[in-house]
C-alpha angles and dihedrals in degrees: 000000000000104000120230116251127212116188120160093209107024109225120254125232115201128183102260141349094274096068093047084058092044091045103044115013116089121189104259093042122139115226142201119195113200116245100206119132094277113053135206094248090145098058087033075060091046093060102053092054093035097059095026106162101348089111091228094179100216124180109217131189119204126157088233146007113219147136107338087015094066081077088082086065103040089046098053102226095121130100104174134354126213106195143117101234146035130171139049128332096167123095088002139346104263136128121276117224087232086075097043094110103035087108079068098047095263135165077000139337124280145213115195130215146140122275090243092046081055095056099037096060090049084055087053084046100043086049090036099237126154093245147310142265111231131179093213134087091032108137100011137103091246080082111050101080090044100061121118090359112059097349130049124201110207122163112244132263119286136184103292097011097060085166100048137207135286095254103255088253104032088130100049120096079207083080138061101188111261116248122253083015105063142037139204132251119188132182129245122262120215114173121189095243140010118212111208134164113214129175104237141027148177135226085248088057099250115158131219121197126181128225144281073058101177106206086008116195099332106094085050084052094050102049106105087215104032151245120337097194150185124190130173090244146002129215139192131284107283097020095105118073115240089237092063102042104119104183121024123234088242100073092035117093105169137032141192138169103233106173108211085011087160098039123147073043123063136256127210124203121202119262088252103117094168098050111115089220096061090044101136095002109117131199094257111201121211128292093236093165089052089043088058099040092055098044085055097044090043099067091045111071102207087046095050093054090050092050090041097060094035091060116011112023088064121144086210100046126190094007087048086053096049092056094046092059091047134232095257091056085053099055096042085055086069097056128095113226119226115265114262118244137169127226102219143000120299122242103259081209103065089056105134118208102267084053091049091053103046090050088041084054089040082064096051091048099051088042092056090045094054094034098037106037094237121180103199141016113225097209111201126214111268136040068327093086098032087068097049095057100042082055085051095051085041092050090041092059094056100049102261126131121213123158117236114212137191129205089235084066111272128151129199095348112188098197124235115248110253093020109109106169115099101223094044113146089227090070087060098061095068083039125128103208126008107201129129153273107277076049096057112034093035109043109014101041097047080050100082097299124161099215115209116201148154134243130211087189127014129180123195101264085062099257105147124203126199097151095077149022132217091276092047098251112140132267126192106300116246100281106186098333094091084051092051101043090041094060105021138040115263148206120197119213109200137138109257119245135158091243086045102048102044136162092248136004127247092220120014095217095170114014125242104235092095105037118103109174146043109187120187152154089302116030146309135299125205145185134165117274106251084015122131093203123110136252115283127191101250100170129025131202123151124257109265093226088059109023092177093057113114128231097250088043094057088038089058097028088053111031140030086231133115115276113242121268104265086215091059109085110239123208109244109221113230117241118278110265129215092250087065104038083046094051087052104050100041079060086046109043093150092050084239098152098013108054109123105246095047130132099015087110108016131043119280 
């Protein structure tokens, strides 16, 4: 029996994505685009035709710029940007030279924060609070432009004072909030309008979105005005069941069917084969080849014109674009590649150096689960996460259950064998639980959770940097690291260099005071959580790529740190097995993360 439907403004579905721009978008406008899974690269798309060189000026807030949305830069229609992010993440996480300048307000201005102080503003904006108390920032330089103005420092509560007082310099960029002490305090965010791409709707303009679902519903519950969509189908009034409806019609204003919407991102469809609304919509994986096409494209200028006008400044839009990407790339979207697995047991002597750190972290990984209780694993994107999951498949030999976690949502992920990328659609289906990001990073992780992340830049009090460079050109932005370090003991997997391991940190992106472990080439560094002691080599093994290299020469070839004291005993690695160099490589057929020369110049 077909439901009544109540809707003050019915929603209006228009033909494509273009006319939901042209109907609803005005220069000036701020807007938020939704960070789930799937995102809304075709309207993304829509508004840089649309307002092609009309100079609209939009803010726009995003929890991170990559791939399609480097479009917004290359395009010129943003004024400013609030994220947490903006660079590559396929192949691998590193900066891309279009940012390189954003420090400097080019190609547009920026406002830096985490990928959970993002979300959670939208929370305070979607219950229309005056703000939110976060755990994160605190003690970093991502701070230090934001007080007084979007971020508060007050000291916590204490016995007597259960509210607690404004800290005596909480408006002062001289200060960075002291951990343990103080607490932040960050105001709401309430854009006009939220762009989202969803994979069902109905005529009523009821949204369905599939997990793992990233940033979720917040960012629709927080636009003033309402949702802009797109979804793969939509259906009429009463098809969709009550228990799956994501967004309700009542906060969505405009619709539009934009088959592949998220493409080159993915698209996951509920497991609910015999349910009438998902009738001819199909799970679609992520266009790695196009990803990487665009983030290379997208530093080059005279590539990036060529790759502009060949997919975004198209007259007939999301049907040109289609056509541009090619049924049979579609439809091999669709398909589920074969697991990888190897036939015998790989030769321990031909491990290269990244190899030999991510096992080396591996280590570090399995002993803090078995020594610390640890319930999950927080696995970063990078050799990070390589790691992470080679310690999961170790542990898992040996009969011991951890739970691996990712910052999009997923729980208990048990990786696919050949896909490398973090955030692919193929790890969620061995999940246990698909939720989303303000789950993950702010309930599960400050729940006994071993976080595993890279560095860009790491000092020896553990402080990491991935905002600027030496020169003081811009990296990535912290994404979800700040949120994990700030809440979890954590170990940083990165290749040692002697512009990598420094003294002290341009940017202190995430502070020290958590993280307990360096792990590189060579061994592995270690200092006490909440400690203000410095890194100390706690385990030794040669580079592979110089076997006859000594502990104090790598120390002062690779790092700007202090050598060891010869006089402390130093525990000596054993050499990597088969079992381990076969583990990783079976996840990392393509040599992705593990190729010899990695990381000197990118991001591990």
């Amino acid at each position: 029996m077909l439901r009544e439907s109540y809707h003050p403004e019915p929603v209006k579905i228009l033909s494509d994505p273009d006319s939901l721009v042209r109907e609803f978008v005005k220069p000036g406008m701020y807007l938020h685009l939704a960070a789930t899974m799937s995102r809304p690269n075709a309207l993304i798309y829509s508004l840089a035709r649309v307002f092609k060189d009309k100079n609209p000026e939009f803010t726009f807030s995003v929890a991170g710029i990559h791939s399609s949305a480097h479009s917004i830069a290359l395009s010129g229609i943003a004024k400013k940007v609030i994220t947490g992010f903006a660079g590559d993440t396929y192949p691998k996480p590193s900066p891309n030279s279009l940012y390189r300048d954003l420090l400097e307000g080019k190609p547009f201005q920026v406002e830096l924060w985490s990928l959970l102080t993002i979300i959670q503003r939208l929370i305070a904006g979607a219950m229309r609070l005056p703000g939110f108390v976060s755990n994160s920032l605190v003690g970093s330089d991502l701070i230090t432009d934001k007080l007084g103005k979007s971020a508060f420092l007050y000291n916590k509560p204490t016995e007597g004072n259960p509210y607690g007082e404004a800290a005596s310099s909480h408006l002062s960029t001289e200060t960075k909030g002291i951990r343990g002490k103080d607490l932040l305090f960050i105001s709401p965010l309430n854009p006009e309008y939220t762009l989202m791409h969803g994979v069902v709707a109905d005529e009523d303009g009821n949204i369905v979105l599939c997990p793992p679902v990233g940033e979720g519903t917040w960012g629709a519950m927080a636009a003033v005005k309402g949702v802009i969509a797109t979804v793969e189908k939509i259906v009429p009034r009463g098809m969709i069941p009550p228990e799956i409806v994501s967004i309700p019609s009542s906060r969505v204003i405009g619709l539009a069917v934009a088959k592949f919407g998220a493409h080159p991102q993915s698209l996951r469809v509920h497991n609910l084969p015999d349910l009438p609304a998902f009738k001819g919509i199909e799970t679609y994986l992520d266009d790695y080849e196009f990803q990487s096409e665009a983030n290379e494209c997208a530093g080059i200028p005279s590539r990036a014109a060529r790759w502009y006008k060949q997919f975004v400044d198209l007259a007939g839009g999301h049907a040109e674009y289609l056509e541009e990407i090619g049924s049979d790339k579609l439809r091999r979207l669709k398909m589920i590649p074969p697991e990888h697995r190897l036939t015998r047991k790989e030769d321990p002597n031909t491990v290269n150096d990244s190899e030999q750190m991510i096992i080396l972290a591996a280590r570090a990984v399995i002993e803090r689960v078995k020594k610390g209780g640890y319930k999950t694993i927080l696995a970063g994107i990078g050799a990070a996460h390589m790691a992470a999951w080679t310690a999961f498949k170790l542990l898992e030999q040996q009969g011991i259950s951890i739970r691996v976690i990712s910052e999009l949502g997923f729980y208990g992920m048990s990786p696919f064998p050949g896909d490398v990328f973090l955030f692919s659609q193929l790890h969620a289906h061995n999940c246990f639980m698909l939720s989303e990001t303000a789950q993950v990073l702010g309930t599960i992780v400050p729940d006994s959770c071993l976080g595993v992340i890279g560095a860009a830049e790491l000092d020896w009090f553990g402080n990491v940097n991935s905002v600027a460079d030496g020169k003081g050109k811009f990296l990535v932005g912290s994404g979800g690291a700040n949120d994990i370090v700030s809440v979890a003991d954590t170990v940083v997997v990165a290749k040692a260099n002697r512009q990598r391991f420094v003294r002290k940190v341009k940017h202190i992106t995430s502070p020290g005071e958590r993280i307990i472990e360096a792990v590189c080439q060579f061994g592995r560094f270690q200092r006490d959580s909440l400690s203000n002691h410095p890194f100390e080599l706690y385990s030794w093994i040669p580079p592979a790529s110089d076997e006859e290299m000594e502990t104090i020469e790598a120390v002062l070839r690779y790092t700007l740190w202090l050598p060891p004291d010869e006089e402390l005993p130093m525990r000596k690695e054993p050499p990597i097995t088969a079992d381990e160099l076969t583990i990783l490589r079976e996840l990392d057929p393509e040599r992705i993360y593990t190729e010899q020369f990695m990381v000197y110049t990118r991001l591990p």
